[in-house]
N, C-alpha and C positions, 0 to 999 in steps of 0.2 A: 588326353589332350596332347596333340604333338608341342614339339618347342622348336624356338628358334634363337639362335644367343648371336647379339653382335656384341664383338668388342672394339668397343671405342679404344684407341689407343694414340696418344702423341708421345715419340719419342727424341729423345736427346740426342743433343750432338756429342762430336769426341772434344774431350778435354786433352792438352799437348803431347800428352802420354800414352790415348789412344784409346781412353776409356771413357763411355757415357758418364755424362754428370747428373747424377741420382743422389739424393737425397733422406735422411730421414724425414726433415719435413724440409721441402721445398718454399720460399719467397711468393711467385708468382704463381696466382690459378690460369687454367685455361678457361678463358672464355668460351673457345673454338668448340669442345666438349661438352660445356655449361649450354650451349645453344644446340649443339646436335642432342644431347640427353632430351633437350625438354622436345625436341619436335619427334625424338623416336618414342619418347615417352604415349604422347599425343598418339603417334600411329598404332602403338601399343592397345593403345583406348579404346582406340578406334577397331581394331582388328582386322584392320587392312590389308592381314594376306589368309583371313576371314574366320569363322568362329570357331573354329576347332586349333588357331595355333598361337600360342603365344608369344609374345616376342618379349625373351630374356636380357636387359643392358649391362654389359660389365665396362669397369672405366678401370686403363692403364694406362695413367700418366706417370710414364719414363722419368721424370722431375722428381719421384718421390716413391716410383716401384719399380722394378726391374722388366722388362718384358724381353720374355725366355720362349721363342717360335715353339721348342721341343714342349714344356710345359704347356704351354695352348693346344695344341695339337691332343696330346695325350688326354688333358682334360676333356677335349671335344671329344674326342673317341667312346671316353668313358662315356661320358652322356648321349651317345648314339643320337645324334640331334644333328639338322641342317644349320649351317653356322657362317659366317662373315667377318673379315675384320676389319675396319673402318679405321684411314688415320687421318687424326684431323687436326686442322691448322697446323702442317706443316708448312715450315719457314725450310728458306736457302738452306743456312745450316744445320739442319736436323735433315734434308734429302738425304743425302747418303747414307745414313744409318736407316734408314726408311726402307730404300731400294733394298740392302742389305737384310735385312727384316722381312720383307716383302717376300721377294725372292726363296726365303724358306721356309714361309707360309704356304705359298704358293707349290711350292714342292712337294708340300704334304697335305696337297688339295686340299687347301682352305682359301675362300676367294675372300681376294684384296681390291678394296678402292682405296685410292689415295687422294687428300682434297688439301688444300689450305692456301697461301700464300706465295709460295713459290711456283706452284703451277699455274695458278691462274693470273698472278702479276705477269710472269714469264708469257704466257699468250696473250695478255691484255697489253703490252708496248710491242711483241715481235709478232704477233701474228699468228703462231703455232707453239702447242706445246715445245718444251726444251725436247733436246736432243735423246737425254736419257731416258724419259718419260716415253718416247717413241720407241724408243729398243726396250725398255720394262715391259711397255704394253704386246710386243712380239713374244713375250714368256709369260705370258699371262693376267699381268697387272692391272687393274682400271684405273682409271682417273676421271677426279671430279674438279669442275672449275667453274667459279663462280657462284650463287650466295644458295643455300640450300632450304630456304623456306618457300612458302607458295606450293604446296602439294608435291615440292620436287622429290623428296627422299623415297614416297613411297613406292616410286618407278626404281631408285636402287633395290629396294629392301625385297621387292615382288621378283628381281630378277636376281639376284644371290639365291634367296630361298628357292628357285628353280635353277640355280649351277650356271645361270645363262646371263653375269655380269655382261655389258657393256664395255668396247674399251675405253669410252669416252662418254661423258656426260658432259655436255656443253649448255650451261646457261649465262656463261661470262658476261655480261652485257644485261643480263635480262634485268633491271634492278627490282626488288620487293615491296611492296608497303608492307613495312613492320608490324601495321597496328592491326590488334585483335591476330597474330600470330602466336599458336605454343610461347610461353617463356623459357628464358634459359634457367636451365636448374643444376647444381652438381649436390648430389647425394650428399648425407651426414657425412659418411669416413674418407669422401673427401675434400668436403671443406676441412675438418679437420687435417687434416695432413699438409696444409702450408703453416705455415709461423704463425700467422695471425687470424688462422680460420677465417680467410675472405672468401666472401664470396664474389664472384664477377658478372657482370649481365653488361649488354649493352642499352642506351638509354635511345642511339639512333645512330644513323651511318650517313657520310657525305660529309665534309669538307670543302670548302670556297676557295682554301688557297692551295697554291699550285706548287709545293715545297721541290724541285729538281730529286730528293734523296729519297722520296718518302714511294711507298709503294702502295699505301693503303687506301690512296685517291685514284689508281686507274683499277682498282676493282670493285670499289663503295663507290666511287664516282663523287659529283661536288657536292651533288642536288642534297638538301636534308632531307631526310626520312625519320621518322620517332616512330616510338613508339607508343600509347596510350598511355594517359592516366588509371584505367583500370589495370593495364596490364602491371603498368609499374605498381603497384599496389598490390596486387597478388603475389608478383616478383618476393618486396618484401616480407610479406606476412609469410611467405611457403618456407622464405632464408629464416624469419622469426623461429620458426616452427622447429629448424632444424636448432639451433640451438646459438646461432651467430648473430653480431650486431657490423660489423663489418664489411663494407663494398669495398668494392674495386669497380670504377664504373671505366668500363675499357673504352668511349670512344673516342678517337683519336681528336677530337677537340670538342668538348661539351659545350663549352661556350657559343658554338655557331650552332647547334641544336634549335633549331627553329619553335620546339616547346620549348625551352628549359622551363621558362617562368610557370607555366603549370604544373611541368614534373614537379619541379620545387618546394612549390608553393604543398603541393599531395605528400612529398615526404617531411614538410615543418607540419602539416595535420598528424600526419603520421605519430610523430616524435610527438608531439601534442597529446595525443593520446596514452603514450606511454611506451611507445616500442623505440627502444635506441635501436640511434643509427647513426653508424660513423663511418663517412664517405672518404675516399681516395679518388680523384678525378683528376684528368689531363685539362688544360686550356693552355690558351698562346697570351702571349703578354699584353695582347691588347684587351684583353678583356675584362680589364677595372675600367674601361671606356662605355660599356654596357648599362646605360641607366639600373640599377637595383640587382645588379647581377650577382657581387661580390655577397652585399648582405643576404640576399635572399640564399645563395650559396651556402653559407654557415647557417642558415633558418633550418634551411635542409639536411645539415648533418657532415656538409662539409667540412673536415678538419685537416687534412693532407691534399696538396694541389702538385702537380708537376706537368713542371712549364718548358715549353720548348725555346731556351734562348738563341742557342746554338751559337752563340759569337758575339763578341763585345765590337768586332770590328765592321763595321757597314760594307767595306769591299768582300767579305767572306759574305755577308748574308746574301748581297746581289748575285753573287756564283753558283749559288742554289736558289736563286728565285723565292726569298724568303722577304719579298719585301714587304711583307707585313710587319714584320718585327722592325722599332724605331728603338735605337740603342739607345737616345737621348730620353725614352721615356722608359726606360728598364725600372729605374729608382722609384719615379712616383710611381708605375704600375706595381711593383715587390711593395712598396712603400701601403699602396690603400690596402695588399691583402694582411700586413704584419698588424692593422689595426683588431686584427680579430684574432682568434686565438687560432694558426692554422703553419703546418709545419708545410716551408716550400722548397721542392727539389727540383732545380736545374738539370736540362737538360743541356748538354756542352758538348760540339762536334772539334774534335782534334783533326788536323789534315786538310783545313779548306784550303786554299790555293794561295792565299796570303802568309800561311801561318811559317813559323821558322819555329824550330825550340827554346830561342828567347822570345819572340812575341807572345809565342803561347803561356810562358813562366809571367811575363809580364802582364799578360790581361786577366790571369787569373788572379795574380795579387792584385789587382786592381778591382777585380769583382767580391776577392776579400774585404778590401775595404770599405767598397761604396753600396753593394747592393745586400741586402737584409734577408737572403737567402739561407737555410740550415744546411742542407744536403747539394752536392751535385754530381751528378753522372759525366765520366768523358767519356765516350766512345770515337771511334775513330771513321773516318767519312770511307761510309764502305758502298759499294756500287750496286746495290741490291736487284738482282733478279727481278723486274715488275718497276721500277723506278726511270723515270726519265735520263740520267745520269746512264745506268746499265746502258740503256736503250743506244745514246748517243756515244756511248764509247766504244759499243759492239760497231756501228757505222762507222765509227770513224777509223777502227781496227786498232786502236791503241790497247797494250796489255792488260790483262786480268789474270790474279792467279785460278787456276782451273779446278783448286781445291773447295769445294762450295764448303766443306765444313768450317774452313774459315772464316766464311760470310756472317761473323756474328757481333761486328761494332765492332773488336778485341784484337784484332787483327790487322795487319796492313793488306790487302790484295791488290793496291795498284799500286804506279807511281804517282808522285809526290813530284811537282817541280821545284822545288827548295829544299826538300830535304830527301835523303835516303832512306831507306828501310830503317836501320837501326836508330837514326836520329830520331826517325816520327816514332819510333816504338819509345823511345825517350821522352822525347815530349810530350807522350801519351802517360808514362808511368809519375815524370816529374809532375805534371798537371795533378795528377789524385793527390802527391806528396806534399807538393807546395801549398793546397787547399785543406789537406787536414794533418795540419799541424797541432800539435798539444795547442798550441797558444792560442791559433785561430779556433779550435772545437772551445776552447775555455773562452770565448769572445762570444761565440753563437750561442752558451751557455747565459752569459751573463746579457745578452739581447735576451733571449728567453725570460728569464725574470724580470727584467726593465717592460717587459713590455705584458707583465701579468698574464702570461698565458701557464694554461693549467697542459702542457703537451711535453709536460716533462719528460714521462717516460717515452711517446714515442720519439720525441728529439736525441733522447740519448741515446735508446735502439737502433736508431738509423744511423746516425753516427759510429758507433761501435760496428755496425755491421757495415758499411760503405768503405768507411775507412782501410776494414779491415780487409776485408776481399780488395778495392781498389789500388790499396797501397803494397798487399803483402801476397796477394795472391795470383797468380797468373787467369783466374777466372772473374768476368764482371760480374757485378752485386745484381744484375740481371737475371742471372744463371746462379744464381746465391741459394742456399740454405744453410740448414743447421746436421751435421752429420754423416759424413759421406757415406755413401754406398758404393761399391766397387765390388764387380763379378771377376775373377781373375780372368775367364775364358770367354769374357766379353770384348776382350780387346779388339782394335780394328783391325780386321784382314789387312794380310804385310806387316804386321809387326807382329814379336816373335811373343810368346807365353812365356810368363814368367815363372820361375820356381817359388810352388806355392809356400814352402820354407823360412821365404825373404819376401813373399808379396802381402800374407796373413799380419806379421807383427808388422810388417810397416807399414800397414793400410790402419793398422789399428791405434800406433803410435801414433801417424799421422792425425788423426781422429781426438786423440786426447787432447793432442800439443795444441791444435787448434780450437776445439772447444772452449780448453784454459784459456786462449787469446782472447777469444773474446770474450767471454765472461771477466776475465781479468780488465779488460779495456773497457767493458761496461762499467765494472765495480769503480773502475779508475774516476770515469765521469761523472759517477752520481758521486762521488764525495766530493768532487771537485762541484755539482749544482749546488747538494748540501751546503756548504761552505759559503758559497755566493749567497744561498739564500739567506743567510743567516747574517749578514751583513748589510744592517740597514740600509748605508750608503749605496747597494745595488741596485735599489728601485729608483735612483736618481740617474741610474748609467746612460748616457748616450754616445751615439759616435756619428760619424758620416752616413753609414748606412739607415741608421734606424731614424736621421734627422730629428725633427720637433716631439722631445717626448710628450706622450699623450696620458695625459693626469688619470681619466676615465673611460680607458678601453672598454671597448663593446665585446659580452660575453655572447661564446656561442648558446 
């Protein structure tokens, strides 16, 4: 039986100092991955480059494993086998480390496609591939853009296995019916290998609103597309199997999912039956406006939601075309989800065209006090590759830093007309400081029990870990795990190697000091819940935010 091994691979970007950010276990799954696995899985099945070859899947997500071109290379050798490497959903900031990867792959005759986000945003508002994807593709490189189900992969996989990649695979434009399509799947050892063993699927693609920032509506496009009630059903039973109760449902607003209410309604059967399931979902804040949407939501296993508010101020949301979002109804929208027991993480854009480093100290203590929110993200308004914003600033010729590895929210890459570089990097760091303060985490604590919810420990986990990357660490909780990983001879080309001497003990130091932090800062909060809980007077707590307390919350 001949063989044939792809490796799926998404890699990281540089962290300030020039080194991929890896993981012992990483935060976030790829979805990207989860969805290529299950349709090569399927061609696998199928034996589509026909009955004599197998097709072998390795998965090397950079997040949480090292990928070493020399190692791949060698190992392929060993195996005397036709071979491919695939990277997928690659974003802005992870290109460069890509091309860099790529390029030595390729060196050592291994064919590379390259797919994700940044290529196919970038051709979807300009027209054509970026610039570097056109010089890659002169040294060998392919490129894929655009959604890769619908029989598309097996035309990659028939031409690698024949040496005679493509340099371009163009289906941008073409949209998919998801349903009755392969599910996404990521294998046991790597759901294992995030924090929480999630697993990720998407439930459908397409979006109605038209956010200026956002890059994942000019490649999903508006239209809804879902996926099945059978397929979601399998989806869960295949994640049961492997040994997880945990989603991550990645699409970028479930809410306008033109099924929900049956997906739903299949995952409360579900759970009825006896399989937990505990969901992590995106929607937009108007989606407590959706007759039965909220309840049914937690039927199905909803317990973590994260909401795009992006701005407490209505002149910022209109800059970004976000007019869906009504700031006056922030309260009761946070307010109907806090009746159920469900942890909610704001999404918060630092750098909109209004913002100054007081207004931004200012709205944030103001969203301390008025909205019923646990967690929130600030990222900083970055012009993304595939995004209307890119699009119209490239036209208009106004600056961008040329550095894409800094395209990752963390960063400043334009300017600011109120403020300066250092000021918005201020107001970016003061925003996480001023939002998790001992005082306000001990407030969100004491919501938590006023309002009978049993999400203690994840309240206090995301806390401890948001805080603690947001406030203390130069890396977002996006790019977050638990244990770094650092290759010394991984650093970015141009910058110098370090003496292994002084890189060994203080990668390792670093490693402890920070562990103890947050384990310290966890231990910190649960005795601080402890404590609340054990005081009668708590379940009587109200404040602004949480308004009319409710005698008999609805349990998930």
């Amino acid at each position: 039986m001949k063989k044939f091994i792809v490796i799926l691979a998404r890699p990281a970007h540089y962290d300030d100092d020039g080194y991929p950010i890896t993981w012992k276990k990483a935060i976030i799954p790829s979805n990207s991955i989860a969805v290529l696995y299950g349709l090569i899985q399927d061609c696998a099945a199928r034996k589509i480059l026909g009955d004599d070859v197998e097709i072998q899947i390795d998965i090397i997500d950079e997040a949480n494993r090292r990928i070493d071109p020399k190692r791949i290379a060698k190992r392929l050798k060993r195996a005397n086998t036709r071979s491919m490497v695939a990277f997928a959903g690659v974003q802005s900031n992870q290109f460069p480390r890509t091309l860099e990867l790529a390029d030595k792959l390729v060196a050592m005759d291994i064919p590379v496609c390259i797919g994700g986000f940044h290529v196919s945003g970038y051709q979807a508002t300009m027209g054509a591939l970026p610039d570097e994807a056109l010089e890659a593709q002169k040294r060998g490189i392919s490129f894929f853009t655009g959604e890769s189900e619908n029989e598309r992969l097996p035309e990659v996989l028939r031409d690698a296995y024949n040496g005679q990649l493509k340099p371009h695979y163009d289906y941008l434009g073409q949209m998919v019916d998801l349903q009755n399509e392969p599910h996404p799947l990521l294998p046991y050892e790597e759901l294992h290998r995030t924090t929480g063993s999630y697993a990720a699927f998407d439930l459908g693609r397409g979006c109605p609103f038209k956010c200026s920032f956002c890059t994942i509506i000019n490649v999903h496009g508006h239209k809804s597309r879902f996926r099945t009630v059978e397929d979601l059903e399998k989806i869960i039973r295949a994640n049961h199997a492997l040994g997880t109760d945990r989603y991550f449902i990645t699409d970028d607003n479930v809410a306008r999912n033109k099924n929900w209410e049956a997906l739903f309604d299949k995952l409360a059967a579900l759970r009825k039956e006896g399989i937990p399931i505990r969901i992590l979902a995106q929607v937009d804040t108007g989606s407590y406006r959706i007759p039965g949407f909220i309840a049914k939501a937690v039927a199905a296993g909803v317990d973590q939601i994260f909401v795009g508010m992006e701005s407490i101020n209505e002149a910022n949301l209109a800059a970004v075309n976000k007019k869906q979002n009504k700031v006056s109804e922030y309260q009761e929208a946070l307010r109907a989800w806090k009746k159920y027991p469900v942890v909610i993480t704001a999404a918060y854009i630092v750098g909109l065209p209004a913002d100054t480093r007081e207004t931004v100290i200012r709205d944030v203590t103001r969203i301390k006090k008025e909205l019923p929110i646990d967690t929130i993200y600030f990222s900083n308004l970055t012009p993304l590759p595939g995004s209307v914003d890119h699009r119209e600033m490239v036209k208009a010729g106004q600056w961008m830093d040329d550095d894409l590895n800094l395209y990752d929210t963390h960063h400043c890459v334009v300017e600011h007309p109120l403020m300066n570089k250092d000021e918005w990097m201020r107001a970016n760091k003061e925003a996480w400081r001023t939002f998790y303060t001992w005082d306000h985490m001990v407030t969100v604590l004491r919501r938590l029990v006023a309002s009978r919810s049993n999400k203690r420990r994840t309240t206090i986990y995301r806390l401890a870990l948001y805080s603690w990357f947001g406030c203390d660490t130069p890396i977002h909780p996006i790019d977050g795990g638990i244990w770094r990983k650092r290759c010394r001879t991984d650093r970015r080309p141009g910058m110098s190697l370090e003496n292994p001497l002084v890189f060994y003990p203080r990668h390792f130091v670093h490693n402890v000091r920070d562990t103890l932090s947050i384990v310290r800062r966890y231990n910190k909060l649960w005795r601080a819940y402890k404590k609340i809980r054990r005081d009668p007077a708590s379940l009587q707590y109200t404040d602004e935010a949480l308004g009319q307390r409710t005698e008999n919350p609805a349990k998930a």
